[in-house]
C-alpha atoms as a printed R data frame, in Angstrom:
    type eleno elety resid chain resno       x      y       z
1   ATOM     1    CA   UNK     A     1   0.000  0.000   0.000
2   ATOM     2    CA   UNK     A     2   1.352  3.661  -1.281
3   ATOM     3    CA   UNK     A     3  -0.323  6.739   0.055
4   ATOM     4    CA   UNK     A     4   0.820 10.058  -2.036
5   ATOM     5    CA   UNK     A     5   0.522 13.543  -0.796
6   ATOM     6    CA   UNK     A     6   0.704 16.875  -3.201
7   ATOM     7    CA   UNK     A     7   1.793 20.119  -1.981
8   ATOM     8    CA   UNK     A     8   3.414 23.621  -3.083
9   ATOM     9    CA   UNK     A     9   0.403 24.594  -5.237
10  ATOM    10    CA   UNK     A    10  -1.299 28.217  -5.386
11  ATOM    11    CA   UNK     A    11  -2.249 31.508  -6.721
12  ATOM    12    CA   UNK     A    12   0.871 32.963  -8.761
13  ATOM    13    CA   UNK     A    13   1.213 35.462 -11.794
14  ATOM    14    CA   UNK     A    14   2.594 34.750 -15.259
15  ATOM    15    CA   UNK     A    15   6.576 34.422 -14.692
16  ATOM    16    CA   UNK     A    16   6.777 33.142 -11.399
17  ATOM    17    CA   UNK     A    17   7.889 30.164  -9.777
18  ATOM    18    CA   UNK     A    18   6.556 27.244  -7.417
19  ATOM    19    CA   UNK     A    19   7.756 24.283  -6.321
20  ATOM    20    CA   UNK     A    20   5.426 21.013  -5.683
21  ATOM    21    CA   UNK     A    21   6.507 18.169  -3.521
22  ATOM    22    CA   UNK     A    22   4.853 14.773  -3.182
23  ATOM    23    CA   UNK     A    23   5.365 12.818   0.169
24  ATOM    24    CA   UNK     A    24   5.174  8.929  -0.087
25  ATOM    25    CA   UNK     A    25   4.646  6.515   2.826
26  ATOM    26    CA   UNK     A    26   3.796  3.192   3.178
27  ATOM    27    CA   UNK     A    27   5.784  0.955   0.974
28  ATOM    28    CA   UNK     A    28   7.261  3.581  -0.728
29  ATOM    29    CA   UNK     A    29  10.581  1.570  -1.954
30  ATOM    30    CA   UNK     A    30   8.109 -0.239  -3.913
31  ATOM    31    CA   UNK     A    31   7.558  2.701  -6.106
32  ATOM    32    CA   UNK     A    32   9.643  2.540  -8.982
33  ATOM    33    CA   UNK     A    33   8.608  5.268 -11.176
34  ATOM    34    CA   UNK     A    34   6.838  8.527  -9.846
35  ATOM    35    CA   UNK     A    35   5.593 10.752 -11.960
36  ATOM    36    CA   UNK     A    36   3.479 14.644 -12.344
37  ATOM    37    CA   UNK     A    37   0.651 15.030 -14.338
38  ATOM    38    CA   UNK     A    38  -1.958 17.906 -14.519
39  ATOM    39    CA   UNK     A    39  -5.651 18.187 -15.660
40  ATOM    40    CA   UNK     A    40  -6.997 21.895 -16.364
41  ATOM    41    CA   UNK     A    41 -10.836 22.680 -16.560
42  ATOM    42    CA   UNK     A    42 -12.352 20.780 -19.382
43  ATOM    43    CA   UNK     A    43  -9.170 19.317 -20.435
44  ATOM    44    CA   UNK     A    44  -8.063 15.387 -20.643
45  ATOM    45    CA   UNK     A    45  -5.396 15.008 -17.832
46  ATOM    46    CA   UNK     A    46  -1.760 14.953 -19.510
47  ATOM    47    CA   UNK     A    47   1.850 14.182 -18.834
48  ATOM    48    CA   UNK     A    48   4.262 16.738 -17.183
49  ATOM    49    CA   UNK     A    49   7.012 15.182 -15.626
50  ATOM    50    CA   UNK     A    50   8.566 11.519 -14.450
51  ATOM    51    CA   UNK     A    51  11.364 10.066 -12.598
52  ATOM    52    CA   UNK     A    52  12.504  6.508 -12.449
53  ATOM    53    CA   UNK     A    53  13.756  5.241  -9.327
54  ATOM    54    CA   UNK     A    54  15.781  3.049 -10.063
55  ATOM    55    CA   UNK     A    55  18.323  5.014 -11.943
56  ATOM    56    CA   UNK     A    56  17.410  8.428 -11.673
57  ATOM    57    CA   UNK     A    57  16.112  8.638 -15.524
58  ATOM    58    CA   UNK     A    58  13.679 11.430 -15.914
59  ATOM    59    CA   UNK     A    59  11.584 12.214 -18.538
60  ATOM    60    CA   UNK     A    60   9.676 15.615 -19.234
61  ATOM    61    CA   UNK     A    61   6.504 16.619 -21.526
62  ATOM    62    CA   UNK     A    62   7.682 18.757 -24.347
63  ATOM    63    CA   UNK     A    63   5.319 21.464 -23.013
64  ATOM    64    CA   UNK     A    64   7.101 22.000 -20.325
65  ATOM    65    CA   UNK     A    65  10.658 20.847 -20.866
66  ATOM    66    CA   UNK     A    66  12.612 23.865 -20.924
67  ATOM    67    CA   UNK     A    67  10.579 25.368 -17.799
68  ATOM    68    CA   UNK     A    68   9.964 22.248 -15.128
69  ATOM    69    CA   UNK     A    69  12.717 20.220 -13.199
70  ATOM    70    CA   UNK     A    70  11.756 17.153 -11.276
71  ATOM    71    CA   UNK     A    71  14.009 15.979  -8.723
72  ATOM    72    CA   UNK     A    72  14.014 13.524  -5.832
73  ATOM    73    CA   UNK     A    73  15.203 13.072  -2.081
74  ATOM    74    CA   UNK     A    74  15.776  9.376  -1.040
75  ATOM    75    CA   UNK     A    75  15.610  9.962   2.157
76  ATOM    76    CA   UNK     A    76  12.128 11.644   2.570
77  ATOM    77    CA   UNK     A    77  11.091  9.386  -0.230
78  ATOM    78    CA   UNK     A    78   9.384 12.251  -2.071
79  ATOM    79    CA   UNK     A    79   9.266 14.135  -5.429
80  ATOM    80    CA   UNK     A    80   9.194 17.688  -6.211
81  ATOM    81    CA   UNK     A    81   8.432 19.512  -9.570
82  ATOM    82    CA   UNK     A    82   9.982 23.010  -9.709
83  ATOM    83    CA   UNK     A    83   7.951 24.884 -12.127
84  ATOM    84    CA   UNK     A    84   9.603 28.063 -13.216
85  ATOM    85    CA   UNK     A    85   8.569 31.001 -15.713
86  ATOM    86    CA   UNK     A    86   4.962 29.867 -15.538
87  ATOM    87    CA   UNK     A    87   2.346 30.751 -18.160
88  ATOM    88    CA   UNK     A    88  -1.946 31.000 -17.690
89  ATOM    89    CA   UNK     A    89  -1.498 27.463 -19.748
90  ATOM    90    CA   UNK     A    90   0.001 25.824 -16.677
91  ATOM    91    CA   UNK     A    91  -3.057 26.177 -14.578
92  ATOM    92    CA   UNK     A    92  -4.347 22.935 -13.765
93  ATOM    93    CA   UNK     A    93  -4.286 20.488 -10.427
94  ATOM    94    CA   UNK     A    94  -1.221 18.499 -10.276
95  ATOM    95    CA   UNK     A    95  -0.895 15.107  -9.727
96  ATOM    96    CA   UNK     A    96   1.275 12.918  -8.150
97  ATOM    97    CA   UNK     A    97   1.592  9.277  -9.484
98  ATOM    98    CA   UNK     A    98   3.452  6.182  -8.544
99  ATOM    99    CA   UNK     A    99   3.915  2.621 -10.667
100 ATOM   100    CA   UNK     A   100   5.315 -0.327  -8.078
101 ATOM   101    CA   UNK     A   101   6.526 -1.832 -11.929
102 ATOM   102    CA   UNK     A   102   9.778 -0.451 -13.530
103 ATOM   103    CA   UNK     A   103   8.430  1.375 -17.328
104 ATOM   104    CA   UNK     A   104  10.178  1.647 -20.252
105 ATOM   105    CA   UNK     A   105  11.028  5.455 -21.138
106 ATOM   106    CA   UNK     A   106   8.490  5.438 -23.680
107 ATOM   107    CA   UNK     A   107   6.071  4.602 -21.425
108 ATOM   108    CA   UNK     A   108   6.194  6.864 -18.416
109 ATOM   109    CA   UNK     A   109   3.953  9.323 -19.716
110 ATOM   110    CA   UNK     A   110   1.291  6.674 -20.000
111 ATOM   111    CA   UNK     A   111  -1.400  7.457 -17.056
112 ATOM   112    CA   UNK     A   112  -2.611  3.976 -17.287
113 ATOM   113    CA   UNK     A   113   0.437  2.575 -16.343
114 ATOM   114    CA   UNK     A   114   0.796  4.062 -12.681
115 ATOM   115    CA   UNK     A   115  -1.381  2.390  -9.836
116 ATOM   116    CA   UNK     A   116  -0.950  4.872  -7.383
117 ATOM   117    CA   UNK     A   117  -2.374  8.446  -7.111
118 ATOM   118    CA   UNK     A   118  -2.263 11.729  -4.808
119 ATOM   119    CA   UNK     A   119  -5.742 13.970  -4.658
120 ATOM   120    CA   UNK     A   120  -3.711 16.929  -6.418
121 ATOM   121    CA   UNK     A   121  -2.551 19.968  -5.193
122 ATOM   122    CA   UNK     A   122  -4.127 23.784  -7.437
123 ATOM   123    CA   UNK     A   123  -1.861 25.789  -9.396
124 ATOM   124    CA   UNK     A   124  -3.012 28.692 -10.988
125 ATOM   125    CA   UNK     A   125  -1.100 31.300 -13.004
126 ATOM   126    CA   UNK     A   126  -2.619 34.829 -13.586
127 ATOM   127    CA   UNK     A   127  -1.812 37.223 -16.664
């Protein structure tokens, strides 16, 4: 059993930055892959960021390549998303996800593929 926990998100304008963190606990060595992914109103949730475990891969959504950093901390077992020089676009809740399965690169934007899910944490971005 994984329990994931979202935080960092808020009210911020156009440029600014924000960092989200997810927390895992229970059998949280079993996660190998962890990943971000965001739904905005009326949209189909999508891919934003992932990290493998096992070897530190990561893997980012072309949207936001340039902009977002995911990064880890064994110890704490989490996963944070810094999110800088946002844009309206990137308003959406945020998701955390977890897979107890290694993926293939190619598959880690896949939202099928990840068992485990946080209840998302609100960013929006103001013009």
């Amino acid at each position: 059993q994984v329990q994931l926990v979202e935080s960092g998100g808020g009210l911020v304008q156009a440029g600014d930055s924000l960092r989200l963190s997810c927390a895992a606990s229970g059998r949280s060595d079993r996660n190998y892959v962890m990943a971000w992914f965001r739904q905005a109103p009326g949209k189909e949730r999508e891919f934003v960021a992932a990290f493998r475990w096992y070897d530190r891969q990561t893997a980012y959504a072309d949207s936001v390549k340039a902009r977002f950093t995911v990064s880890r901390d064994n110890a704490k077992s989490s996963l944070y998303l810094q999110m800088n020089s946002l844009k309206p676009e990137d308003t959406a809740v945020y998701f955390c996800a977890a897979s107890i399965r290694g993926l293939i690169l190619s598959s880690l934007s896949s939202d099928h593929m990840y068992t485990y899910w946080g209840q998302g944490t609100q960013v929006t971005v103001s013009s």
